[in-house]
Every structure is written in structure tokens, then in C-alpha cells.
N, C-alpha and C positions, 0 to 999 in steps of 0.2 A: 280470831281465836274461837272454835268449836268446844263445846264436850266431850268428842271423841277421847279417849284413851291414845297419848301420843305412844310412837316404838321409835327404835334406835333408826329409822331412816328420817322421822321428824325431827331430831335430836342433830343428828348429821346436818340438815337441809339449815337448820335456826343456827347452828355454828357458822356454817359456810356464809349465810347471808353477815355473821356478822351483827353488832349489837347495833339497837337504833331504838325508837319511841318504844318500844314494847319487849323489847330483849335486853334484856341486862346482864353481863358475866361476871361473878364474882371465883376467883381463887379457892377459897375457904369459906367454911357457915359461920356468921359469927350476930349475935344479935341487931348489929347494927342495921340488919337486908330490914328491918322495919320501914327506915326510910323508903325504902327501891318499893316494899308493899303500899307505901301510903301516894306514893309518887303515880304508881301502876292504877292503881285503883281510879286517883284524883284524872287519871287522863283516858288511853283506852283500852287498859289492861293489859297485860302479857304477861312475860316468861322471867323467871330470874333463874338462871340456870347457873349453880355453883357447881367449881372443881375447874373451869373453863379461865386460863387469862385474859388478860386485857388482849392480847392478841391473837385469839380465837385457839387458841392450841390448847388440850385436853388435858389438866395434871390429875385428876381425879378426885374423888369426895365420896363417901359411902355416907346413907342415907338411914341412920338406925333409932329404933323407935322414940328416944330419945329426944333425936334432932326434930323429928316429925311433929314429936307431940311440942315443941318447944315452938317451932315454924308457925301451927296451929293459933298457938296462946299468942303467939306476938299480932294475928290478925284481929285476934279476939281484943286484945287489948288497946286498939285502935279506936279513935272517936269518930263519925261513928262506927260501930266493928264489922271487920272486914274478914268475910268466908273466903279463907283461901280454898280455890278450889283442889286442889292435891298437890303431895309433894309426893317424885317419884323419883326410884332411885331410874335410870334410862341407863345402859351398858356401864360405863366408870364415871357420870356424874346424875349430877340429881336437878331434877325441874322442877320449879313453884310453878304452878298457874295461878294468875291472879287476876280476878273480873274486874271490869271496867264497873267502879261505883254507881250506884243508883243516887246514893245521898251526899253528894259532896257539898263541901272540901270534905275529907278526911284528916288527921292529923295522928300522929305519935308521940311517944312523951318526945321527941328531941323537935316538934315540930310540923308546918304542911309545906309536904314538900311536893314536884310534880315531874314527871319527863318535858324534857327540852331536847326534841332529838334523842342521843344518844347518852342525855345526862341527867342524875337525879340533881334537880336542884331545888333549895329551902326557897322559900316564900316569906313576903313579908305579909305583915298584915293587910298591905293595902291592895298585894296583890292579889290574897286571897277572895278580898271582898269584888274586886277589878274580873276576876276570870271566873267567879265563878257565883256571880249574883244571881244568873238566871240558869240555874243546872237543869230544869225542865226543860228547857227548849235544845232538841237534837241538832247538831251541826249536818248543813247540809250536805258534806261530802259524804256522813258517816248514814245517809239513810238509803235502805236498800232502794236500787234502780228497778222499775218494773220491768217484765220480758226483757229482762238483762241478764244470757247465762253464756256460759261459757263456749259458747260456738261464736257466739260473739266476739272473742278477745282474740287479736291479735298477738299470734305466735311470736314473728318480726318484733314486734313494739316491746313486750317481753322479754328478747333476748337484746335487744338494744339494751334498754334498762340496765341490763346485769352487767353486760360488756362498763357500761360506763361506770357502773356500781363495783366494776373489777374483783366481780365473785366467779370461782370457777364452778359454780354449781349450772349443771344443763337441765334446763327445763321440756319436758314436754306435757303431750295432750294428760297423759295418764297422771303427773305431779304436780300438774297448774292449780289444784284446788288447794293444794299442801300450801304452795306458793301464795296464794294468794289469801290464804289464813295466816300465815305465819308473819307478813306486812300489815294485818288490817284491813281488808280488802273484801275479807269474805266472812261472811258470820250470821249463824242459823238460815243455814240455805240459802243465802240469796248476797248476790257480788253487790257493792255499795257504789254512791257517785263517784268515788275517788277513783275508784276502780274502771268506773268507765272513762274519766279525764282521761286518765294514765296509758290505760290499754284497749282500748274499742277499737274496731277496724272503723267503725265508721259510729264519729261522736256526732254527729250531724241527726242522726237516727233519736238520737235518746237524751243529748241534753245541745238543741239547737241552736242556743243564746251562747255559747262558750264556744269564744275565736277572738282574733286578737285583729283588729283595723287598723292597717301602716299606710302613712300618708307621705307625702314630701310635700312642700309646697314654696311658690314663690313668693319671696320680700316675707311679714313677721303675721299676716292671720291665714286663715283659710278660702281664700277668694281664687286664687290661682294654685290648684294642683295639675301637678305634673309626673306622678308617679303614685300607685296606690294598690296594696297587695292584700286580699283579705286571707285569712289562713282560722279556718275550720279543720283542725288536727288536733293530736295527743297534747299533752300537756310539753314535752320536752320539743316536740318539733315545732311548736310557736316560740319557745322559747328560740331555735336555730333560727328559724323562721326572719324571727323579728330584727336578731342578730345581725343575719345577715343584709338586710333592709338596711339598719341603719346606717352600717359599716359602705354599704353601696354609695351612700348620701354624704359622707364624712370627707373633707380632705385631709389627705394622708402626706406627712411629707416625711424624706428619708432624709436618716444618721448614717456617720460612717466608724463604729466601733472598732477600734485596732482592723483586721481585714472584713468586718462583718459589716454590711449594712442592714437597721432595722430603721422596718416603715412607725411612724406613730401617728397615728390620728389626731384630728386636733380636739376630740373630749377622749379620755380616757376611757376604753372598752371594758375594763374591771368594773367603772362604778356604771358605766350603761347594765353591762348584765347583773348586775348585783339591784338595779332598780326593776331591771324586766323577771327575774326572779322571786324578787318581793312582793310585786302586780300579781306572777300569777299565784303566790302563795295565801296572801291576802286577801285577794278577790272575793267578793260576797255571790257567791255564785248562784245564792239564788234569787238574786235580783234579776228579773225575766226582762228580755229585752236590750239588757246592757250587756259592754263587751270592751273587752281592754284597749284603747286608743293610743297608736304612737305617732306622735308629730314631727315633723321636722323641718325646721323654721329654718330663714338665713340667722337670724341670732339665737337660738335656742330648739334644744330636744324635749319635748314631753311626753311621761312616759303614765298615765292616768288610768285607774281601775276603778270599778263599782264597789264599795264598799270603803266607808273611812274609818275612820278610829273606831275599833271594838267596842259595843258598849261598856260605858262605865270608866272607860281610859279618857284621861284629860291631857287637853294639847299640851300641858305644863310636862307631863308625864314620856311627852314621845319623845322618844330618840334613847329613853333610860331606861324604862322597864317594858320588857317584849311580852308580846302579845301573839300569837299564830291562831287567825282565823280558823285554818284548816292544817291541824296539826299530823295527819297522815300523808296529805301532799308534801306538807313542810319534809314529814321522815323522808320521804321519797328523793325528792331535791338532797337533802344531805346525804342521803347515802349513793347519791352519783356525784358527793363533791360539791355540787353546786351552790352551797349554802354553810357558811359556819357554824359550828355546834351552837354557839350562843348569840341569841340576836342580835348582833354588833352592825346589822347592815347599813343601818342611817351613818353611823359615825363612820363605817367604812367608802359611803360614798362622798360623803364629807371629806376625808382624808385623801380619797383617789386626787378630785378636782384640787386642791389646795399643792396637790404635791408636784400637779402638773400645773401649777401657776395662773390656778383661772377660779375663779369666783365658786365660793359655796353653793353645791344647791338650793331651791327654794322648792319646797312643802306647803300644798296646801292641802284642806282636810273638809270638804264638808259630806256629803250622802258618797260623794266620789273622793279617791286618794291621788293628786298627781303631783309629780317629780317634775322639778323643771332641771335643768343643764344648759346654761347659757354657752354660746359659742366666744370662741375669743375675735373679735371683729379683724385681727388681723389676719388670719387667717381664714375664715367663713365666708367674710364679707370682700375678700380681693379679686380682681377684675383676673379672670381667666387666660392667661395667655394664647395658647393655645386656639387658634383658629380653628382646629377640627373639633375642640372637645369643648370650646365653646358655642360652635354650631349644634353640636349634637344637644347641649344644655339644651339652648335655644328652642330647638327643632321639639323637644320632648314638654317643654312649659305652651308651645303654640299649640302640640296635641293634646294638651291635659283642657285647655283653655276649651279647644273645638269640641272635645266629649264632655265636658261641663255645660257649653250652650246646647248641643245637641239633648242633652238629659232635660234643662227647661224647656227648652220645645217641647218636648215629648210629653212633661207633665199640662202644661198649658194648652196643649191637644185635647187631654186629655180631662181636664177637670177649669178651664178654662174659668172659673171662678175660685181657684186655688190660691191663696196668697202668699206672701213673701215668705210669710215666717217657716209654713207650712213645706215650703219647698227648701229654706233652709234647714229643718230636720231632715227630708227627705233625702235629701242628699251631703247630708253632714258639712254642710257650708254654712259661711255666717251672714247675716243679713245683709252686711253692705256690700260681701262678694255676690250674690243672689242679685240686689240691684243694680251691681255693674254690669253684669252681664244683660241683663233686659236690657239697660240704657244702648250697650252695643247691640245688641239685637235691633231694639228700636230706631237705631241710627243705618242701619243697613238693609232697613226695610222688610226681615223678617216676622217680626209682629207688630200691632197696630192698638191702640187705645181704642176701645168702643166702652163709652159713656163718661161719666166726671171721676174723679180720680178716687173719693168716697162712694162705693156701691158701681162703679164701673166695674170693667174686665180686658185684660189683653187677649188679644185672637194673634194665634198663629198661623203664619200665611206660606203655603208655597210645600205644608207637608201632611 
């Protein structure tokens, strides 16, 4: 949201998109939009645009001194008080703008209340204290990106977006800046991190640590990979990205409904993407270095992000009262669907697994958040039929194995006083898969022990 002076084509553009974190449609004026002020303020401001329904269609509202001065008093009256920045009448309805608070919480006589998506909701006390203990500190999606401007964003990724957000509004070069004020994206000249997630033709450029690591691997830790995808893209195509990854790795077996057969995987794909949507909404992005990691085990999926419980949120608390790290990503995800209005995701992936007859997820929580999805062993763990598609497994775990040993050679070439542990970061393996592999190296004569096993070194032989 700018200062600009909105007209009837910014009015047009905020309808069409649709209400979400910073737009709200009310019918009628009626005292109560205190709420929607204290909610707007408490988050990252917007629009309450009266005369408009719930289903974006126009009934009308005239805006008379009245109402204005009345609109006013109710910011005023706000703890602490809140400078609505204008109420205007725009063709047959009228706009609040309303700034993203400096001094939160904010409250009204009926309470503090905040946007959740596309909803004003009341606050409890504890929530207030939980979201908004440390109001000085900026969320890092909402801080502007340096030499981040608009040659940079991706037209494509844009119109993807909308497509899936099923608005018929067409964007181009000349209304991208409207677009991308009227989401939260752009404000006092300069496009934010969200906005480069979302839309940057190349995120690699401006936030390098934000990609998502797909693994498969053989039997239940990390020693034997066989398949491994890394994806540096927009927010929404890691999200396809990862999808599709997993679903590659799943065995699917077929039903035969009256004449229809449907495939079913054996974890439920609703609670996979409702976990890989929640990683990337979550995510503490500006933890440098880190990056969302997806597993995939013969007994279990994990689906693990940089950042865990919000400050101030107690594990007692999760799964009941929500929390959005990055509440303009969050807006984004729900207005393509992706995400239900009200933080239901934990109970909903709970729900998916239970209803397809397999074990509750498991949640853990510390500097990282990871989702586990246990496989069902009768289905995961059974012997392959299939001679071609059991060779082909085969053939892809003995390749994953050979660019594994090939990778410690290369390092022990390389820094030949390198140790285990140091190579199992380097290569995101675990230490006892790190020493299998040297032990097979060592057994085939590739490398060789020079000195005692404390303060010695292996040498790599023959590259």
C-alpha cells in the first residue's frame, strides 16, 4: 500500500483480486469496520472497501461527511490510536486505507483483533502476547530487496499466480506496480522479499539460500541415495516441484469405482501438500544457509524447514492456535487455494493419514520444523514384482551409490585431511553412510590409510 491517491481503475483491480490479508468487503458502513481497522493496523494494512459483497459484486455506498467523520473517530478511538489514512468515496463505493501499525497490538472497545488471510479474527489474550511480543523486529519477507525492481519480475510467474488465484484481471508491464501494492508486495518504492519469493525470474540472484532439497533414498537414513532434485525457483514451482518428486517415489495402487478406476498412493497427497505448503509458509527465511529438505525413506516421508515454533509459541500450544511466520506469503498460498482460511493444517494432516488407515503424523520442533509420514510397511516395503521395474529401481540405487563414492573421492583429493563429519555436511549424508562408503572404497583399493587412525589421512588413489 502506497500514499498515492487511489481512482476507479485501483478500485476495479482490489475488487477483481478479491478479498485476502489486506482487503476486506463490507456491504454497508456500520460501526462494527472497527474491528477490520484494529485487525488491518495489527497486521499489514489495507483496504476496507464498503458497498462491495462477500462475492466481489458492487451494491453501492455513498460516503457523506457524516460517515467520514464517524470512520475517523472510530480510528481515533482505538488503543493505541489509529490514523486512518482517508476514506474515499471511489465511483459507487467507498475505501478506508488503513496503515500497517507502528505500535501494536492495537485493540477496540470489542477487542484485538487481526487478519488471518481473508478473515478478521478476535484474539485471545495469549495470543496477543504470542504474536506480537517483539513488534520492533521487521519480518523478513516484508523488508525491501536491494536492486530488486521491476525488470526483474517475472511476467509468466505473475500470470501463473492469477490463473491459479482464478481472477480475471490481465496484468501487464504498465499495472504491475498497482498489482503488486494492492497484495503487499510493493511499498515506498521498493518491491519486498515476498515479492521476490513469488515473482523474480531468477531468485538465485537475490535470495540464494531459498530452494527446496528432494532426496529418495535406500532402506530408513541417508547412506544410499538414489535419486536427488534441487529446485532454486518461485515459491509455487517448488511447491509443483517437490510434488511431483514425491509422488515419483510413492507406490500407487489402483481402485475400480462403479466404471472408473482411481490410482491412490500409499500416503495421502492432500496431507503431503498441505505439509509442503506449510514449510514453505513457515519457513524462517532468513536463516542463511538453510533450505527446506524432503526425504523419502522406505518407512517414512519427511518434509523439514528452517525455522520452528514462532517465538513465544509453546509446543503445548501447537496444532491450536496459528501462528504465520510470513503472513503475505501465507495471503498468496490462500488466494491460489492452497491453504484454508483458518490455520487448520496440523489437524488437517492428522485427519488426511488417519482417514487413509495409517498412523498419525509426527512433529518435531527445534531451530528446524519437520513433519514426519510414516509409510504403511505393506505397501512401501513389498518386494517388487516386476523384473523391469525392479531392475530399473536397482540400476538407479547402484547410480546414486557410484556419484556418492565418486563425490568422496573428489573431496579427499581434495583436502585429504578432511574428516568424516565434515564430508558428511558437505554432502548432506550421515556419518555412518560417509563411513560405509570409504570402507568400500578401502576394500576395492581406491584409497589407502597413511598414518594411525587419530591424526592420520586417507589418500585417494588412481584420480
Amino acid at each position: 500500500m502506497t500514499n498515492k491517491k487511489m481512482g476507479i481503475r485501483d478500485i476495479e483491480f482490489i475488487i477483481k483480486e478479491g478479498e485476502g490479508l489486506t482487503v476486506e468487503f463490507k456491504e454497508r458502513y456500520t460501526s462494527k469496520i472497527d474491528r477490520d481497522i484494529v485487525a488491518m493496523a495489527n497486521s499489514k494494512g489495507g483496504f476496507i472497501v464498503l458497498g462491495v459483497n462477500d462475492l466481489g459484486k458492487i451494491v453501492g455506498e455513498k460516503l457523506t461527511n457524516q460517515m467520514k467523520a464517524e470512520i475517523l473517530s472510530l480510528g481515533r478511538n482505538c488503543e493505541p490510536h489509529i490514523a486512518v489514512l482517508r476514506a474515499s468515496q471511489i465511483d459507487s463505493a467507498v475505501v478506508i486505507e488503513v496503515p500497517e501499525g507502528d505500535e501494536k497490538p492495537y485493540s477496540c472497545s470489542s477487542g484485538y483483533f487481526r487478519r488471518l488471510d481473508a478473515v478478521t479474527q478476535k484474539m485471545s489474550q495469549k495470543e496477543v502476547r504470542t504474536i506480537f511480543r517483539e513488534t520492533t523486529d521487521m519480518c523478513f519477507e516484508s523488508l525491501p530487496s536491494k536492486d530488486f525492481n521491476f525488470e526483474d519480475v517475472s511476467l509468466v510467474r505473475v500470470k501463473t499466480f492469477l490463473q491459479e488465484a482464478k481472477t480475471s484481471f490481465r496484468v501487464n508491464k504498465n499495472n504491475l506496480q498497482s498489482f503488486f501494492s494492492s497484495i503487499s508486495l510493493y511499498r515506498d518504492s521498493k518491491i519486498n522479499n515476498a515479492g521476490v519469493l513469488m515473482f523474480a525470474k531468477d531468485i538465485n540472484k537475490f535470495i540464494p539460500y531459498s530452494e527446496v532439497i528432494l532426496g529418495a533414498f535406500k532402506g530408513v537414513d541417508k547412506t544410499y541415495i538414489y535419486d536427488r532434485k534441487d529446485v532454486r525457483d518461485d515459491l509455487l514451482t517448488q511447491l509443483n516441484e517437490s510434488m511431483a518428486f514425491i509422488k515419483r517415489q510413492l507406490n500407487v495402487r489402483s481402485e475400480i469405482h462403479e466404471l472408473n478406476r482411481i490410482d491412490i498412493y500409499e500416503l495421502p497427497l492432500d496431507a503431503l501438500r498441505e505439509a509442503l505448503v506449510n514449510a514453505l509458509i513457515h519457513r524462517d527465511y532468513a536463516m542463511r544457509g538453510t533450505s527446506i529438505h524432503v526425504g523419502v525413506f522406505d518407512d517414512r516421508v519427511e518434509i523439514e524447514n528452517p525455522g520452528g515454533l514462532p517465538f513465544g509459541l509453546s509446543p503445548k500450544d501447537f496444532g491450536k492456535t496459528s501462528v504465520r511466520r510470513n503472513q503475505i506469503i501465507a495471503d498468496m498460498f490462500h488466494r491460489m487455494a492452497k491453504v484454508e482460511k483458518i490455520g487448520s493444517g496440523i489437524k488437517r494432516m492428522r485427519d488426511f493419514m488417519l482417514k487413509a488407515g495409517l498412523k498419525e503424523p509426527h512433529f518435531e520442533m527445534t531451530n528446524f520444523f519437520r513433519a514426519i509420514f510414516y509409510r504403511n510397511p505393506e505397501y512401501s516395503l513389498k518386494p517388487v514384482k516386476d523384473k523391469g521395474i525392479q531392475k530399473g529401481i536397482q540400476k538407479g540405487i547402484q547410480k546414486g551409490i557410484q556419484k556418492s563414492s565418486e563425490k568422496v573421492l573428489r573431496l579427499l583429493k581434495d583436502n585429504p585431511l578432511i574428516t568424516t563429519h565434515e564430508m558428511a555436511e558437505s554432502l548432506e549424508m550421515s556419518r555412518v553412510g560417509i563411513a560405509k562408503i570409504i570402507k568400500k572404497l578401502k576394500d576395492s583399493g581406491q584409497i589407502k590409510r597413511i598414518g594411525p587412525d587419530k591424526g592420520g589421512h586417507w589418500k585417494a588413489i588412481g584420480i
